[in-house]
C-alpha positions as CSV (number, residue, x, y, z in Angstrom):
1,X,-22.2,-23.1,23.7
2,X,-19.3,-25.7,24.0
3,X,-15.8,-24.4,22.3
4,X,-14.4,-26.7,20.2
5,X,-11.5,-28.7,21.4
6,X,-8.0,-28.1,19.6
7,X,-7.8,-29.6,16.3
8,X,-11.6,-30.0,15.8
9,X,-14.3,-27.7,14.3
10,X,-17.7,-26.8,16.6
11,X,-19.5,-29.1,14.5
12,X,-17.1,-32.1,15.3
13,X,-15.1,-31.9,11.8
14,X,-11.3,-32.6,11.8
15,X,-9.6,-29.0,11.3
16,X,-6.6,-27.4,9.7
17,X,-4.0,-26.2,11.8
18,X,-2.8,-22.5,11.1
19,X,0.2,-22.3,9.4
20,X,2.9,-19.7,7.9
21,X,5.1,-20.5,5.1
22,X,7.8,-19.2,3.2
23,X,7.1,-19.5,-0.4
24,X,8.2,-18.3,-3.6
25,X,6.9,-17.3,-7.6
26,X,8.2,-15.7,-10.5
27,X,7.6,-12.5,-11.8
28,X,8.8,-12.1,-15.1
29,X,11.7,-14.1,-14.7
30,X,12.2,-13.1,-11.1
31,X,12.0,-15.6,-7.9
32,X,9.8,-13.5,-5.7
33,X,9.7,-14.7,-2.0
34,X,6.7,-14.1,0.5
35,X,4.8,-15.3,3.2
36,X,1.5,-17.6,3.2
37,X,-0.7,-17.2,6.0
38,X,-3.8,-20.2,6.6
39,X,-5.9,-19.2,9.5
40,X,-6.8,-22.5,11.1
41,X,-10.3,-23.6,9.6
42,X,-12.7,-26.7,9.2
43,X,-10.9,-29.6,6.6
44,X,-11.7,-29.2,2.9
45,X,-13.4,-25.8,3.8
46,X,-11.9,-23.2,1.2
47,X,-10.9,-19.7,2.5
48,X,-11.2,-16.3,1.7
49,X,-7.7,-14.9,1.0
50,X,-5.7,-11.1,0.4
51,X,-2.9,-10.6,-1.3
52,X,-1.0,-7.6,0.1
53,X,0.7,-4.8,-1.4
54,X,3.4,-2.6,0.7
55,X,4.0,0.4,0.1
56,X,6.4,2.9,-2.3
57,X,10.3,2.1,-2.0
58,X,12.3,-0.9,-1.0
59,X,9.6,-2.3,1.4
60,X,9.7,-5.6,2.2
61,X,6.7,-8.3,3.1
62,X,6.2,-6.9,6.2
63,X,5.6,-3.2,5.5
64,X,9.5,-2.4,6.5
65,X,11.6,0.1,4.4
66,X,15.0,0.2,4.2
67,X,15.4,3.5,6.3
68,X,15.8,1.6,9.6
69,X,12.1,1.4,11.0
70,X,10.8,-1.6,11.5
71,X,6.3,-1.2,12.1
72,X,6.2,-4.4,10.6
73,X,2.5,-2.9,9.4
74,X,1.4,-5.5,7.0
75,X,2.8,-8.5,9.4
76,X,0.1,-7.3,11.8
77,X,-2.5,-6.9,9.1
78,X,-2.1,-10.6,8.5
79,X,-2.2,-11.6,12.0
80,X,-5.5,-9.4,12.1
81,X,-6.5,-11.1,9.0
82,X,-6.4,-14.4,10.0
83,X,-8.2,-14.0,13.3
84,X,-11.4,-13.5,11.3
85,X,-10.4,-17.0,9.1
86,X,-8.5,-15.0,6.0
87,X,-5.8,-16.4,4.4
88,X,-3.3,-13.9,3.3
89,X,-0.2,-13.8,0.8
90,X,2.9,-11.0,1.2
91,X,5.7,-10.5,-0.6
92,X,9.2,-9.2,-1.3
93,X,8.9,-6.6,-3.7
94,X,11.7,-5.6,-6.0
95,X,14.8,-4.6,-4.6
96,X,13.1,-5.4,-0.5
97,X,13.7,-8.4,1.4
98,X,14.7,-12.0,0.1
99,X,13.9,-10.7,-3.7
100,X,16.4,-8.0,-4.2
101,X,16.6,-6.9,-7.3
102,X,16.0,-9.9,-9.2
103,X,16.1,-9.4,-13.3
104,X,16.9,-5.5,-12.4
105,X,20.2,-5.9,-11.0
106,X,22.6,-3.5,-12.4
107,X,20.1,-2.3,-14.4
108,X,17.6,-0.3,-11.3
109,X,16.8,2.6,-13.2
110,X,15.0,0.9,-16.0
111,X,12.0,-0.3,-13.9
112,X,8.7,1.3,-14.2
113,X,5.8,1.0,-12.4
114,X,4.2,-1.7,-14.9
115,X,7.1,-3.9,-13.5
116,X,5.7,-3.6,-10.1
117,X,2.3,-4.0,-11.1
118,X,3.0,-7.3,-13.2
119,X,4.8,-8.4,-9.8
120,X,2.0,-7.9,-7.5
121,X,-0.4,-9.9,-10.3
122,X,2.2,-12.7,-10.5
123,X,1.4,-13.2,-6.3
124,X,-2.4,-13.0,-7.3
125,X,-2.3,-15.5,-9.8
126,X,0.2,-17.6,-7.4
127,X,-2.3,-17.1,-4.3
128,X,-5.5,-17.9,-6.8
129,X,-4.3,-21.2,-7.2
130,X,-3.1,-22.7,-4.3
131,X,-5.5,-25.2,-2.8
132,X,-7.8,-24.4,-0.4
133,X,-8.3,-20.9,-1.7
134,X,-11.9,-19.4,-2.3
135,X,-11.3,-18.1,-6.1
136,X,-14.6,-15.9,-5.7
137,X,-13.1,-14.5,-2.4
138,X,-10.2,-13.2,-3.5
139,X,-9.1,-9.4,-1.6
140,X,-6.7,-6.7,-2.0
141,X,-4.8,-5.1,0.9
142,X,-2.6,-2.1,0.4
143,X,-1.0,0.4,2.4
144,X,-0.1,3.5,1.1
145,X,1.5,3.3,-2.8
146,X,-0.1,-0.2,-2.4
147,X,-3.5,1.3,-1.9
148,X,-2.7,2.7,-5.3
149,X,-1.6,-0.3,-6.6
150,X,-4.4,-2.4,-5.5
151,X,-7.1,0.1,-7.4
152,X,-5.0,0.0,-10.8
153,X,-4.8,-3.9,-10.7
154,X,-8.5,-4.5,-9.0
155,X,-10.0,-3.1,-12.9
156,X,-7.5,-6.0,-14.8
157,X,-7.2,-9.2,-12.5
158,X,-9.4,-12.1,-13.1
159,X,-11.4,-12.9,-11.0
160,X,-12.0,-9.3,-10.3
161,X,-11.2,-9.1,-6.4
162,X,-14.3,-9.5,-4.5
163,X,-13.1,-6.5,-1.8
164,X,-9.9,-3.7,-1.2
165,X,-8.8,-2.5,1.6
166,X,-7.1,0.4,1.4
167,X,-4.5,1.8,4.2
168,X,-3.6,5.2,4.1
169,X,-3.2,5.0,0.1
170,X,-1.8,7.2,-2.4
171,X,-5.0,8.8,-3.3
172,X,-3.5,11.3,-5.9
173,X,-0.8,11.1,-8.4
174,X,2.0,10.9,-7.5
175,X,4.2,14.1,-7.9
176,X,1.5,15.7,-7.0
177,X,1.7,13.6,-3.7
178,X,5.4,15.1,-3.9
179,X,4.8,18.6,-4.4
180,X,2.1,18.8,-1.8
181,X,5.3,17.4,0.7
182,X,7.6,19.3,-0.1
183,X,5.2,22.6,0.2
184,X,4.2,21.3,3.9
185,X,8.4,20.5,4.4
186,X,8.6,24.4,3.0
187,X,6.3,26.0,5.3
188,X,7.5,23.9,8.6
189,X,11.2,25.3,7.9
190,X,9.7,28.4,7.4
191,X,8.2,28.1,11.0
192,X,11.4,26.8,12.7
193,X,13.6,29.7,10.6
194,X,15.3,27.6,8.8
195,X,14.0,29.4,5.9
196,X,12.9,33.0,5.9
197,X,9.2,33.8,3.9
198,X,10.2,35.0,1.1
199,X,12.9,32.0,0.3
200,X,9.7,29.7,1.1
201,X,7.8,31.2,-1.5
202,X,10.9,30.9,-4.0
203,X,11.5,27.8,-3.4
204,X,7.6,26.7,-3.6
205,X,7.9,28.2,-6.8
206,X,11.1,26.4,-7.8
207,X,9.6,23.4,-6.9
208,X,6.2,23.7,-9.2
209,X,8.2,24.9,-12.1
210,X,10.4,21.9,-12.0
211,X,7.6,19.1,-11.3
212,X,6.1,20.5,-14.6
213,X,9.2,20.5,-16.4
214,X,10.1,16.7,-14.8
215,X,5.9,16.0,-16.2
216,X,6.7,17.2,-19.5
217,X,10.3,16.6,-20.8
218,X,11.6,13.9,-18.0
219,X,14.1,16.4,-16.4
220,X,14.3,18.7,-13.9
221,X,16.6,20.7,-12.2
222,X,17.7,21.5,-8.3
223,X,19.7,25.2,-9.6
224,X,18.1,27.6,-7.2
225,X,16.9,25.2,-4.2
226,X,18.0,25.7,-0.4
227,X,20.0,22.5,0.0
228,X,17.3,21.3,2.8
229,X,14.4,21.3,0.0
230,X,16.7,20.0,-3.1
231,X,17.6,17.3,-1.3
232,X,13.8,16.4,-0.6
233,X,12.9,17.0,-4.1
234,X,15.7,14.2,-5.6
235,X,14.3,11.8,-2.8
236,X,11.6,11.1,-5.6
237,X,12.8,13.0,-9.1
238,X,16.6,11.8,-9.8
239,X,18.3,9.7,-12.8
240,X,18.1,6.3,-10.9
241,X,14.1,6.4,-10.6
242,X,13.4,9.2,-13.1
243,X,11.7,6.3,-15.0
244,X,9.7,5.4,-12.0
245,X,8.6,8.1,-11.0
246,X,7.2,9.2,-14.9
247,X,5.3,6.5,-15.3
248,X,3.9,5.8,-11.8
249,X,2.8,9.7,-12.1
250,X,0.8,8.8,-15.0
251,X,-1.7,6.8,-13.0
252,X,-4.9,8.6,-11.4
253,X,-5.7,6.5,-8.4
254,X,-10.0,8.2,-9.0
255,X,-9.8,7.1,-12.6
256,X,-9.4,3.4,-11.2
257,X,-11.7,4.0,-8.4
258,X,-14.2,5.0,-10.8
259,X,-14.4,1.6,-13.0
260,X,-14.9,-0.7,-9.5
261,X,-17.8,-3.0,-10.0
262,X,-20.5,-1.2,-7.4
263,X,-20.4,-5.2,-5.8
264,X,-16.6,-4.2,-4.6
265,X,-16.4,-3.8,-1.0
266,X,-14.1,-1.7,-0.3
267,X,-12.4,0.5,3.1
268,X,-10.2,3.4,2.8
269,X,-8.3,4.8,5.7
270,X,-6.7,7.8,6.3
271,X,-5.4,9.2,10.2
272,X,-6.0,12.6,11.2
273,X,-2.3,12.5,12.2
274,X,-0.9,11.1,8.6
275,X,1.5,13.6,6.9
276,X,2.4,11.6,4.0
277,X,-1.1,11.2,2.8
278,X,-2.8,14.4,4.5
279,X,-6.7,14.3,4.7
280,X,-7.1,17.1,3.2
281,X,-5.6,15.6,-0.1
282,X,-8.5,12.7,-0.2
283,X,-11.3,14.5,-1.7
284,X,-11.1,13.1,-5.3
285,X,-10.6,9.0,-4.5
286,X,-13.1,9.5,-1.4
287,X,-15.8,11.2,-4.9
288,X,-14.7,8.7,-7.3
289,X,-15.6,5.6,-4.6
290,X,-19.0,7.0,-4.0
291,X,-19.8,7.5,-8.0
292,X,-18.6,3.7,-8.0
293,X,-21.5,2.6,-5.3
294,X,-19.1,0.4,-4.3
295,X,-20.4,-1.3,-0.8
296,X,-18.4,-1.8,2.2
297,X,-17.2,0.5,5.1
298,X,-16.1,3.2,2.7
299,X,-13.8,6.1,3.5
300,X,-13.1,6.0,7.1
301,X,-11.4,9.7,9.1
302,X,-8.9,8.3,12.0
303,X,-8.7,10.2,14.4
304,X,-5.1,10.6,15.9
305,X,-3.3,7.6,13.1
306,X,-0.2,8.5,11.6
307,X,0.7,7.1,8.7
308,X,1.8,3.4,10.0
309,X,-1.1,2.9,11.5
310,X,-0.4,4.2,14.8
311,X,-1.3,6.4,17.2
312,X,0.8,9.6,16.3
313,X,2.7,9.4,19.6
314,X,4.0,6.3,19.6
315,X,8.0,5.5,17.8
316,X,7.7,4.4,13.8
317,X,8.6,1.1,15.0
318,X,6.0,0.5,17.0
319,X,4.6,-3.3,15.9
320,X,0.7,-2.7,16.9
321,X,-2.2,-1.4,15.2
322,X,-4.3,1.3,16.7
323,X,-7.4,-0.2,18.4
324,X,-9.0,2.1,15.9
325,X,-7.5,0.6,12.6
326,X,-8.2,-3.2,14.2
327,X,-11.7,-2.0,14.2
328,X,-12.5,-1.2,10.9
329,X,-10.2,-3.5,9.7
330,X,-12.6,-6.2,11.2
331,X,-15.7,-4.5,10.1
332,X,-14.5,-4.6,6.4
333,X,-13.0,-8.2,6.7
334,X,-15.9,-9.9,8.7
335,X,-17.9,-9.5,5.1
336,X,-15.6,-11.9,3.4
């Protein structure tokens, strides 16, 4: 076989150069800014193309929260991407990146998890219709809360997105994600003696009763807490995202899974090594996919991944993929 010289396709066709662009959209009145990835391809040949979706918190369009690490997880998912000829399309949510807050300024603690969502279908709508772009190849790619994201919006876009990908994603709702964190940050304080047994249990207890109360009247109270576990629980229940959190709660990421068109194909990570989003916690979205006979890799164990997509002993900021995630990345995008 003869490779094809630079700028030409094997069968002697002119080709497209790969480029990356800084573009923008609204979103409900919001300029939304992001990044357009074109693989390089044959000329007037239209491509498959994701849109992805980062994760919970003010992450930007490369998979980067504003804590200080930098893993840059959905960059490299691009790259990836576009090595097997997929266009992608990643953006800036609310309050990340270029964006900010955008029509919420001053305002933060009125935005619900509908805002997000109508944000994430303004970029499909803006990726649909750029040229050169395979409308009946359109994918989903999210990591984490934007594995959630991706199953609520696959049952309402049009066209229905012919695959998801799904990277370590918030398979359960999510202060039960919460509560199940805060039990595991319990017990390890227990074990380092920060916290003797029976304070565990109380706080455990403290905990539950106030994730029901938040789930039933909207507030919920820290009176009682060790300082270590109050200051975990208002990480996700407090005044400035109390509206958040109630209505992103309110989604059941099996319920979505459930309604996939069994033509879906769809892969779903989750690392041996991932705290955040524990295997033993995927039980329900792993059931719900297979009741869907959606094709595809399916659910896929890690062994060793943490939660960025690493191997557990590497630093958060790491910028590579675990030779294990390129894998099945590949197996699942290599459809498209």
């Amino acid at each position: 076989m003869t490779a094809a010289a630079p700028g030409t396709a094997a069968s002697g066709t002119a080709a497209t150069a790969p480029t990356s662009t800084e573009v923008s959209f609204d979103a409900q009145g919001t300029t939304t800014y992001a990044t357009l990835e074109e693989p390089a391809h044959p000329s007037g040949r239209k491509l498959p193309a994701a849109l992805l979706i980062a994760g919970s918190g003010p992450t930007d369009r490369n998979g980067n929260p504003k804590t200080g690490e930098s893993p840059d997880t959905l960059r490299l998912v691009a790259d990836l991407l576009a090595r097997q000829g997929i266009a992608s399309l990643r953006f800036d949510k609310y309050f990340s990146g270029k964006t900010g807050a955008g029509r919420f300024a001053g305002k933060a603690s009125t935005i619900t998890v509908d805002d997000f969502l109508d944000q994430a279908t303004a970029a499909y709508s803006f990726l649909r219709g750029r040229p050169g772009i395979d409308p009946g190849k359109l994918l989903l790619v999210g990591h984490s809360q934007g594995g959630k994201y991706a199953l609520v919006l696959a049952n309402s876009l049009s066209p229905r997105p012919a695959g998801l990908c799904l990277l370590e994603p918030g398979d359960l709702r999510l202060l039960t994600v919460h509560e199940l964190q805060l039990d595991e940050h319990i017990a390890g304080w227990v074990r380092s003696g920060a916290l003797t047994s029976a304070a565990g249990r109380q706080n455990s207890r403290l905990v539950h009763a106030q994730i029901v109360s938040f789930r039933t009247t909207g507030s919920a109270t820290t009176s009682g807490m060790a300082p270590q576990v109050a200051r975990a629980f208002t990480s996700v229940i407090n005044p400035n995202n109390a509206a958040y959190s109630r209505s992103d709660d309110e989604l059941v990421p099996a319920t979505y899974a459930a309604k996939l068109p069994s033509s879906t194909k769809v892969l779903m990570t989750d690392g041996t090594r991932d705290s955040k989003i524990p295997p033993s916690s995927t039980g329900p979205l792993v059931s719900a996919l297979r009741r869907a006979h959606v094709s595809g890799p399916g659910y896929r164990l890690i062994k060793g991944i943490d939660h960025d997509l690493h191997l557990a002993d590497q630093p958060d900021s790491t910028q590579v993929l675990a030779p294990a995630v390129v894998d099945v990345i590949d197996s699942w995008s290599k459809e498209f």
